[in-house]
N, C-alpha and C positions, 0 to 999 in steps of 0.2 A: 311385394308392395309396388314393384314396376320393373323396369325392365334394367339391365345394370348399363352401365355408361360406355358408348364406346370409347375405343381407348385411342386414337385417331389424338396426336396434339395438336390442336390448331394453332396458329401463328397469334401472338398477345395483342395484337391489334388489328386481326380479322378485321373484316365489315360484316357488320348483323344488317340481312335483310330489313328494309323498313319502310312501310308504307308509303309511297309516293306523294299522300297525300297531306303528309304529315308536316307543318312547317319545320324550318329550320330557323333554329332562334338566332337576333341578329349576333349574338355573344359568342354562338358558334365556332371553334377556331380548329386548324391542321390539329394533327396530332403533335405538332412541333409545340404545341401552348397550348396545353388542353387548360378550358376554365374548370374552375371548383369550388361548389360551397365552402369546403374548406379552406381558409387564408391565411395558414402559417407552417406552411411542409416544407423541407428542408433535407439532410441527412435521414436515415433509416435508423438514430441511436438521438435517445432528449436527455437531458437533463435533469436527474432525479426529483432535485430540491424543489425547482420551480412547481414541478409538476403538483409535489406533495402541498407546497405551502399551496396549491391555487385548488386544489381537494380541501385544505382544512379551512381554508379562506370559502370557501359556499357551504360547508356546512358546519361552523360554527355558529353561536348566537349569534343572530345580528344585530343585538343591543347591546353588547357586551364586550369589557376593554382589557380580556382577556386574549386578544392577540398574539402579542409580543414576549410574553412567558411560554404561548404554544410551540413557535418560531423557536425560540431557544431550546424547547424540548426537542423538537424535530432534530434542529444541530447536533444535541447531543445523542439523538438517537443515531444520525450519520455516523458516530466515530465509537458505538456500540460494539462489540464482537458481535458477529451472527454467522450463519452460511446460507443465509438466503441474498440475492443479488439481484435486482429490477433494475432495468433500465426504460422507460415509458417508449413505445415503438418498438422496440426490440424484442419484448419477448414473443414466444410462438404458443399454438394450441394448437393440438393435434386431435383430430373427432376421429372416434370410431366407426365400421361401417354402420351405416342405419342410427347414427347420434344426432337427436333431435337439435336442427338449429334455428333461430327465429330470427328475422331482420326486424332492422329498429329504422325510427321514421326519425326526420330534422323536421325542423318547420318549413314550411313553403316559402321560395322565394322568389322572386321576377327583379330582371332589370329594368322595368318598366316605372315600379312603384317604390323600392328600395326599402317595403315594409313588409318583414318577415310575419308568417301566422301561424298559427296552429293546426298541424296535419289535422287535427280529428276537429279543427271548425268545417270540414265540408263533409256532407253524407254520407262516409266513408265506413267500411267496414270496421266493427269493434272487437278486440281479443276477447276469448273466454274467459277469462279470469281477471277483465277489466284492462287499464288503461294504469300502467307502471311507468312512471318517469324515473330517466337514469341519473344518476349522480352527476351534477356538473361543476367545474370550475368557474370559478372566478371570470374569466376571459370569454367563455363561452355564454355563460348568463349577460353579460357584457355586450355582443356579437350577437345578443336573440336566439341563439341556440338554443333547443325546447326538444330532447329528444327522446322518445316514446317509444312504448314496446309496439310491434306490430303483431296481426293476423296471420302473416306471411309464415309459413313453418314450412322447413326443409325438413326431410330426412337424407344424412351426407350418404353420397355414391349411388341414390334413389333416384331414377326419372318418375314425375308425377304429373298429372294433369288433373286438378282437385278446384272443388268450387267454395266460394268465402260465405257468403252472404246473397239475397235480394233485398232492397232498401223497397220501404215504403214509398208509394206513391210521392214524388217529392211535393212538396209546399212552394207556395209563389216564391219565398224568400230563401230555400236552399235551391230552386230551379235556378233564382237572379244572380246568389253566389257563385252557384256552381258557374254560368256563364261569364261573370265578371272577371272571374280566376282566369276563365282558359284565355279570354280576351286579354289581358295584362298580363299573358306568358308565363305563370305562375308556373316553378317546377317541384316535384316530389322529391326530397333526398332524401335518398333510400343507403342502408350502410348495411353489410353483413359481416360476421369477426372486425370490426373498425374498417371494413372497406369502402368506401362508397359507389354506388351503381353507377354504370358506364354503359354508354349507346355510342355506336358507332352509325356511320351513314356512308354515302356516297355524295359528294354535290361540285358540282363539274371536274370530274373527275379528280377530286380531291375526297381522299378520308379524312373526316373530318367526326370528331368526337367528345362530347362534353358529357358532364355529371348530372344524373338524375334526370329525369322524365316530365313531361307534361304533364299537366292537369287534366287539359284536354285542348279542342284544335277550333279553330273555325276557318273552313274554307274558303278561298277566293272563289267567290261568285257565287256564293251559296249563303244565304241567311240565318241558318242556323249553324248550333253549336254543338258540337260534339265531345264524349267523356270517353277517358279512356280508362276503361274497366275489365281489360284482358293482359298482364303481362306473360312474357315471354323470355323466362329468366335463363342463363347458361351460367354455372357456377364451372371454373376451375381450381381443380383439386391437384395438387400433388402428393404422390404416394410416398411415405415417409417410413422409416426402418432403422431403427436404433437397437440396440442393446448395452447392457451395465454401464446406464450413462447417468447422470445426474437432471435431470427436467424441471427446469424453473421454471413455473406456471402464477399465470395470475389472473385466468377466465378473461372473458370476452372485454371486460368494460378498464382490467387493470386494477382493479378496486381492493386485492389481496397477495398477498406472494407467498409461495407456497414452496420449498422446496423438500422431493424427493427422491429416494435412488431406486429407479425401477430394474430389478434386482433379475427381472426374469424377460426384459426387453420390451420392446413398444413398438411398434407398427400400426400406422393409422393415416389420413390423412390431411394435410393443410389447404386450407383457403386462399389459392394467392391471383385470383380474378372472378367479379363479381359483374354479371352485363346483364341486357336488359333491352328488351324489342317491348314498346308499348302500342296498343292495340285498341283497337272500337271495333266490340260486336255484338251484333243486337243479338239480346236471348230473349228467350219464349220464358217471361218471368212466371209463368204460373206454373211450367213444367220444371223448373229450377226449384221453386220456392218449397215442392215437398223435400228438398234434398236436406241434408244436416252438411254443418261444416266441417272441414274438409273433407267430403265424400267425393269419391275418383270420378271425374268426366270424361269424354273424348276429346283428343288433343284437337285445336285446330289452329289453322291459319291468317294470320290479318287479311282480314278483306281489303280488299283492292279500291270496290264501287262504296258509294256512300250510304247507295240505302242497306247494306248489310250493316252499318256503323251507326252505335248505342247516341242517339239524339239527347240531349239535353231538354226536357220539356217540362212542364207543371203535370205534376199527376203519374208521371214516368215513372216505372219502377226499374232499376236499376242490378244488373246480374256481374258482382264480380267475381273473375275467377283466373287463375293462373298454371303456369307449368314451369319445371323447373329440369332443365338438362345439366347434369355434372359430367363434367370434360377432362381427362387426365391431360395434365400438362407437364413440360420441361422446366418448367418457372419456379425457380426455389424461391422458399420464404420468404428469404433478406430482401429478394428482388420482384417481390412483387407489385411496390410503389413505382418502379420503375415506368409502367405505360402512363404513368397520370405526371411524371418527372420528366419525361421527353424534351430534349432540347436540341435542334438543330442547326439550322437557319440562322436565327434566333438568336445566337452568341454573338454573329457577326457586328450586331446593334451594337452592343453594348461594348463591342471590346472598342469599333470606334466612338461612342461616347470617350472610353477613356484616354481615349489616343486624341482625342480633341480637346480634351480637360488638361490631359499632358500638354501638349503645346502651349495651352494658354498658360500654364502655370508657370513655364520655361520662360513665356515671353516679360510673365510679369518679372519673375526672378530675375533676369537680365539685365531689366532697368532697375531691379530694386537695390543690386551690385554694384551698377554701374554708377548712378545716383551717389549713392551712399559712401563706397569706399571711395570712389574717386573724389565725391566736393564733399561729403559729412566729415568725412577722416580724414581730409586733407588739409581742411578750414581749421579743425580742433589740434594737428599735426605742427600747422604753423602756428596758432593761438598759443599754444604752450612753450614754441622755442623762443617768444617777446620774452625780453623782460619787462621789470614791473611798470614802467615807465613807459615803455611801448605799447604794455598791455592797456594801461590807462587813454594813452592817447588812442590807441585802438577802440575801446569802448565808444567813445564820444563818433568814431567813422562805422559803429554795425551798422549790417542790415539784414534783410532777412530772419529769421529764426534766431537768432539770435538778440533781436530785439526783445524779444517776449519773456525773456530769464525769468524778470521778475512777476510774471504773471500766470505762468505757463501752467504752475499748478495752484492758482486760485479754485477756491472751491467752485464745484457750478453750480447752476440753476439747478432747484428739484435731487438735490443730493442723496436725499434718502432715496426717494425712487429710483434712482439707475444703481444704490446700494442691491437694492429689494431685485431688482428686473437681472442685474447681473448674478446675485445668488440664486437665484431660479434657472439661468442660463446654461448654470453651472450644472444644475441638478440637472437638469432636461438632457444635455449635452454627453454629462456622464451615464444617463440610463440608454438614452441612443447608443450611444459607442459599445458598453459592456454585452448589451441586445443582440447585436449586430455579430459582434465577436464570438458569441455564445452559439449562436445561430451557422455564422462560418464554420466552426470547429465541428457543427453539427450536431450540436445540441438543443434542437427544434424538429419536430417530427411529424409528418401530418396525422402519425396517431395519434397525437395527442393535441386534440382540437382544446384552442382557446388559451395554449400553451403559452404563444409568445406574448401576446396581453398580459395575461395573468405576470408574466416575467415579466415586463415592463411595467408594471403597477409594483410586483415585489422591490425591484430597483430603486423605482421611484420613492418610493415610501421609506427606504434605510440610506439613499443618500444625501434627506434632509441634511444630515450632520455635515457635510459639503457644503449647502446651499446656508447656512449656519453660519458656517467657518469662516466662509468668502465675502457674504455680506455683511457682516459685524467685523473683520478686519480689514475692510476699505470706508469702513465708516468713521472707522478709528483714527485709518492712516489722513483720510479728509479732513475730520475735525480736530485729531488731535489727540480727543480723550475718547473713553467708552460712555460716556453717558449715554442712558436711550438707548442701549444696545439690548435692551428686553424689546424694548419697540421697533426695533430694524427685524428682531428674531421672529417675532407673532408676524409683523406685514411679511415677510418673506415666505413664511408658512402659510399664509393665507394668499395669497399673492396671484398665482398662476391657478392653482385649486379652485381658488373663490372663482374666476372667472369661466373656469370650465363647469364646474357644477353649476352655476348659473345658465349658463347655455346651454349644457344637458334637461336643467329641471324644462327650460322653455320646451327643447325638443321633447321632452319625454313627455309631459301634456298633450303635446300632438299626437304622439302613438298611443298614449292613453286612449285618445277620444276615438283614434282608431282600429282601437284594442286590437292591436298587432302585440305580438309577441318581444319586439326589438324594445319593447317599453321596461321598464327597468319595473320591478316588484318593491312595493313602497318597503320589504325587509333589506332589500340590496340597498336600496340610498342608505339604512341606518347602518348598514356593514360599512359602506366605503364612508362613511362619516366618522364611523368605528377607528377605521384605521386610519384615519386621516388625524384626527385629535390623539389616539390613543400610542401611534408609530410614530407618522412623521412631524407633528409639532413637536411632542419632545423630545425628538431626534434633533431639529432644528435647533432650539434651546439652549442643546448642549453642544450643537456646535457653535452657536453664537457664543457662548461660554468659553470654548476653547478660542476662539477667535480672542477675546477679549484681554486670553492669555497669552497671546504671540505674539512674537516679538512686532512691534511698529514699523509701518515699514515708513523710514524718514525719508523727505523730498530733499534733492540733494542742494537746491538752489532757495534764499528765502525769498519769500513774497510781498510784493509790495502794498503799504496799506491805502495808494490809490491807484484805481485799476488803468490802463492804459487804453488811448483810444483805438478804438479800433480802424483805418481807414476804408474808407469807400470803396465799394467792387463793383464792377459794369457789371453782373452777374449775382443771382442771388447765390449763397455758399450752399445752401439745401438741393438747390439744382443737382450740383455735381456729387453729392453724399447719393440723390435720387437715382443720379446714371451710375454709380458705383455700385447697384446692387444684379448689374445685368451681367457681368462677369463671374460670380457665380451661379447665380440662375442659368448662364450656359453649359456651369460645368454638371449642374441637377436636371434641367426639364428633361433627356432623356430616362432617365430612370423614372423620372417624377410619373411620365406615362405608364409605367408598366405597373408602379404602383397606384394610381388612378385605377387602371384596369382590375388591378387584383380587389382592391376594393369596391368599387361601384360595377361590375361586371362577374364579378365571383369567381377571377379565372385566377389558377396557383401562382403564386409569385417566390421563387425555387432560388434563383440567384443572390444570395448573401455574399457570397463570395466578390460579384461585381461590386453590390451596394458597400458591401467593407472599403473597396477602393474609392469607388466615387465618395463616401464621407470623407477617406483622408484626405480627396483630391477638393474639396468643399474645405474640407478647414484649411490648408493650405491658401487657396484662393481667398479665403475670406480675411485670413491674417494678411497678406501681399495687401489687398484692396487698400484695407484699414489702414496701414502702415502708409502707405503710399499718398493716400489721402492727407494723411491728420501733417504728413510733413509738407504737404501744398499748402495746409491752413497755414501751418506757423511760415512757412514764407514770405507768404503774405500777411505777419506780425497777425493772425485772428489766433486767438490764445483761448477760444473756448472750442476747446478740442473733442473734448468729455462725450457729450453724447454724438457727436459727428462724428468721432470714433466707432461707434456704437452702432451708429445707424448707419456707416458706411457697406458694412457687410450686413446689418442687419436689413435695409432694404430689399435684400433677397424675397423676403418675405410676402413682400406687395406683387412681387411678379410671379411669385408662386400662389398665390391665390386669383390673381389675374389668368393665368393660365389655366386654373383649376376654373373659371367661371368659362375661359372658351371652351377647353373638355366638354361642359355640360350642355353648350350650346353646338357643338360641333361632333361631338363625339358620344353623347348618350341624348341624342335625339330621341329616343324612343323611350326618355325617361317623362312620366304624363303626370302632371297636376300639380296645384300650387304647392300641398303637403310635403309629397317628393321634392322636391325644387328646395322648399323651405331647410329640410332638411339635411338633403348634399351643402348647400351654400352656409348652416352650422357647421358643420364638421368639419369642411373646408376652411373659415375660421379658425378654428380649434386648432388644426395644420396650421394654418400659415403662423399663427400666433407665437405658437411651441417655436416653429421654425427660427421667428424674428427673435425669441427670446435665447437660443441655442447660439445661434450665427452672430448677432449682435456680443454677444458675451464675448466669442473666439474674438472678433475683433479689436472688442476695446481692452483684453487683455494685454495682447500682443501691442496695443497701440501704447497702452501702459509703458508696458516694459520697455519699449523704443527712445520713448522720452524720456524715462527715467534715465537709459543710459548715455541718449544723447546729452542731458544737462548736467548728468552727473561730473562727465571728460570739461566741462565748460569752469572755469577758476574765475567766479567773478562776485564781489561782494556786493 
């Protein structure tokens, strides 16, 4: 079937020859940051449950509130006996010589348009046995993931050089697609065993390497447009030798687990690099189109000059075909995510990021000490060695914070809503954190695309009973009693939800009309509606429930029944709540880039580890801010604390969307049209929102508990 492979190991991050002519995309990056369609890789070991619940989560009904009994059966299957053992990334497959393997397609993507499509919307060759979509999760469906069997067929340890198809004469309007694509950078993600395809290049003497391939090119200085219709594939294999071992298998996609004891030994080989030179070359479509597909051609070369390169025109008929070289390599299995995890340089960022979040924390903390123990606990130190007599005439000389006793926990404006906003904060705050941590310990894998989502939606949806808890018992501790605690429980469950599926349905009309694929399938809205009424409302419910049974938390000072004036400020109070949110935003905007990046650029975002610190280093700073703040208000006798509280740290959020609007104008220049535009500046939204409601919460917790125990030390009737 061809010639066998030499055995020569090439170095994991070779440069593949490549076209000179070929751009390089602005997204481009060292091998120190390679981009990737995929945006949730991590460790080389995930998380079983997430995985399973976001498998049963896409293909259950989508009309149906059978959920949350599946979940429990899942659990109870976790603490099962068995001897089979999956872990999603981890396990391996081992192919035979000459074992047929086929790569699968993603949808197309560009950072130009930020709207993914359907490989098989442009002229492209079709499978013999049709067009199989693979099983996806929850997260991935989400993310526009659309992945499809391909044409592409290896035989492992085979070199081949085999032809696909000729495409009919194109149509005005696959000729104008097919140009549009290559013009808006559109790329191919291509994946073999879960790997996804990788080119490498040269460009000023930098190697420089990202995921998946062009659509096709248009030249500088040249008017038309060219397709690229010849790959040039290099598969590395490593050769693998076991006996009386135990082989936990679960085929290409994960979708089974199998275990066996191969009794009589195994030797075969692993897939652990998957590359890819893509190519334009004009064939002679009439001497091609007798061929059948896959029948063996002569290898060749990417042309150099342009007129050997397959033109994009009306009426063109189109010849794809490829080869495929498999490379024995050094590269064991566990480490073959390794060249797409590369991190060098690149650490340095981030570790000062957090050595400049450290100082700032240091510097707040200093004064918060200094402040505090020295005049809070000093003032309340000698307040309590008066006697009662002293203390009386003392009352009639306060000032400052201590004026405010009797108002300081009056109820505020809008009490149900910062109820509602702070038990959302709560939820949001706790599925960041458990994400984050899950992900550190390395339980996120880029095998398992749409992973981390899919986990962050499971989180979300079981920590209603949190967002429950917390809002229906400072509703209680506010007014007193529980009444209307069904009605704090529904707004809180509807609350942060209602406003992002509102802004999803908007955006999702626009890729409707664009019929891209990142459009959500009118079955997915009635799943996440599914889980949303059928999980997390009554998860809320009953933490509102539980709330309603704990204990009250009493204010320690009573309130007075007319409210006190507040005096005059040369300054508005909102000013300095609005400057209060730039000390956290310094300790976030560097990471905030790279997560920009990974998002609107497709490039991997690998560092959980750092983001674990920068959150504590974020909640830390957000509690400091708040605290720091709300005791400047009561200083100056302003006794409505509540939401200044709130939005001391939660202001974050304004500058975090601010910054995400200069990104777009600075930083994805090459992102075109109103649609695109429309739709970064949603989702950006939807961030900063989540943000304000997470960061706002830390704060006026913390700002809580501060006053509570400053009024509690205070003896005054």
């Amino acid at each position: 079937m061809g010639p066998a492979p030499p055995t020569t190991t090439p170095a994991p991050a070779h440069p593949l020859p490549f076209p000179p002519h070929l751009p390089v995309p602005s997204d481009a990056t060292p091998v120190s940051q390679p981009p990737s369609r995929f945006r949730t890789p991590g460790a080389p070991v995930t998380g079983w449950l997430a995985h399973v619940l976001g498998v049963q989560m896409a293909g259950a009904p989508h009309n149906s509130c059978f959920m949350a009994p599946l979940v429990w059966i899942v659990l109870l299957l976790l603490v099962s006996p068995g001897n089979a053992f999956y872990l999603p990334g981890s396990y391996m497959h081992t192919y035979s010589q000459g074992e047929s393997i086929s790569a699968k397609v993603n949808s197309l993507t560009s950072i130009e348009t930020e709207m993914p499509f359907n490989y098989y919307s442009l002229p492209y060759c079709r499978p013999q046995g049709g067009i199989k979509k693979s099983a996806e999760n929850l997260g991935e469906l989400l993310m526009g993931d659309q992945i499809d069997n391909s044409p592409y067929r290896f035989h492992v340890n085979v070199n081949e050089s085999l032809f696909l198809c000729t495409t009919k004469g194109l149509n005005d309007n696959d000729a104008k697609l097919l140009k549009q694509r290559a013009r808006d950078l559109y790329q191919v993600n291509m994946m073999l065993d879960n790997l996804p395809v990788m080119r490498f290049t040269e460009q000023n003497g930098v190697t420089v390497q990202w995921t998946g391939f062009p659509v096709g090119y248009s030249p500088a200085g040249s008017s038309e447009d060219y397709i690229i219709n010849h790959l040039k594939f290099k598969v590395l294999v490593h050769e693998y030798e076991g006996s009386n071992v135990e082989i936990i298998g679960t085929g290409e996609e994960g979708s089974g687990v199998i275990s066996e004891i191969d009794k009589k030994g195994m030797s075969g080989y692993q897939i652990v690099g998957f590359q890819v030179t893509p190519c334009s070359v004009k064939r002679n479509a009439e001497d091609f189109s007798k061929l059948n597909m896959y029948d063996s051609i002569d290898p060749v070369d990417c042309p150099v000059e342009l007129k050997k390169a397959q033109v994009i025109r009306q009426q063109e008929r189109i010849t794809f075909t490829y080869d495929v070289e498999f490379v024995k390599s050094d590269i064991r299995w566990p480490s073959r995510w390794d060249a797409y995890l590369k991190m060098e340089a690149g650490s340095k960022v981030h570790w000062f990021s957090i050595m400049n979040s450290l100082m700032v924390i240091l510097f707040l903390a200093g004064i918060v000490f200094v402040i505090f123990l020295r005049t809070v606990r000093r003032d309340l130190t000698r307040y309590e060695e008066l006697d009662k007599e002293a203390q009386a005439q003392m009352n009639e000389e306060l000032s400052g914070w201590k004026l405010v006793v009797g108002d300081v926990f009056r109820e505020p404006t809008c009490s149900k809503l910062l109820c509602i906003m702070i038990g959302d904060g709560v939820q949001i705050l706790g599925m960041a954190i458990v994400t984050i941590v899950f992900a550190t310990l390395g339980f996120m894998s880029p095998a398992s695309r749409g992973m981390l989502l899919t986990g962050m939606i499971v989180l979300y949806l079981f920590l209603g009973i949190a967002a429950g808890y917390v809002s229906v018992r400072f509703w209680r501790t506010i007014k007193g009693t529980s009444e209307g605690w069904r009605s704090v429980s529904w707004l809180t469950a509807c609350f942060f939800p209602g406003v992002m599926f509102t802004v999803l349905t908007v955006l999702n009309f626009v890729l409707w009309k664009s019929e891209s694929t990142g459009a959500l399938p009118i079955s997915l809205f009635f799943t996440l509606l599914a889980l949303w009424f059928c999980i997390s409302v009554p998860l809320t419910l009953v933490g509102g429930f539980l709330g309603t049974r704990a204990e009250q938390i009493e204010f320690p000072v009573r309130t007075n029944q007319i409210p006190r004036e507040i005096p005059a400020r040369k300054y508005p109070s909102w000013l300095l709540v609005l400057g209060a949110g730039t000390l956290p935003f310094g300790t976030l905007f560097i990471e905030l880039f790279f997560i920009l990046s990974s998002i609107w650029l497709g490039r991997f975002y690998y560092v959980f580890g750092f983001l674990l610190i920068v959150l504590l280093l974020l909640v830390v700073v957000c509690a400091e801010v708040s605290v720091v703040l709300t005791y400047m208000n009561l200083c100056v006798e302003d006794w409505r604390w509540w939401w200044k509280a709130f939005f001391a740290s939660g202001s974050v959020a304004l500058y975090v969307f601010l910054y995400s609007i200069n990104y777009l104008v600075f930083d994805l220049r090459s992102l075109s049209g109103p649609v695109s535009a429309m739709l970064y500046v949603g989702y950006s939204f939807l961030m900063a929102f989540a943000i304000m409601l997470a960061t706002g919460t830390i704060g006026f917790l913390t700002s809580f508990a501060f006053v509570h125990y400053l009024f509690s030390s205070v003896k005054i009737d």
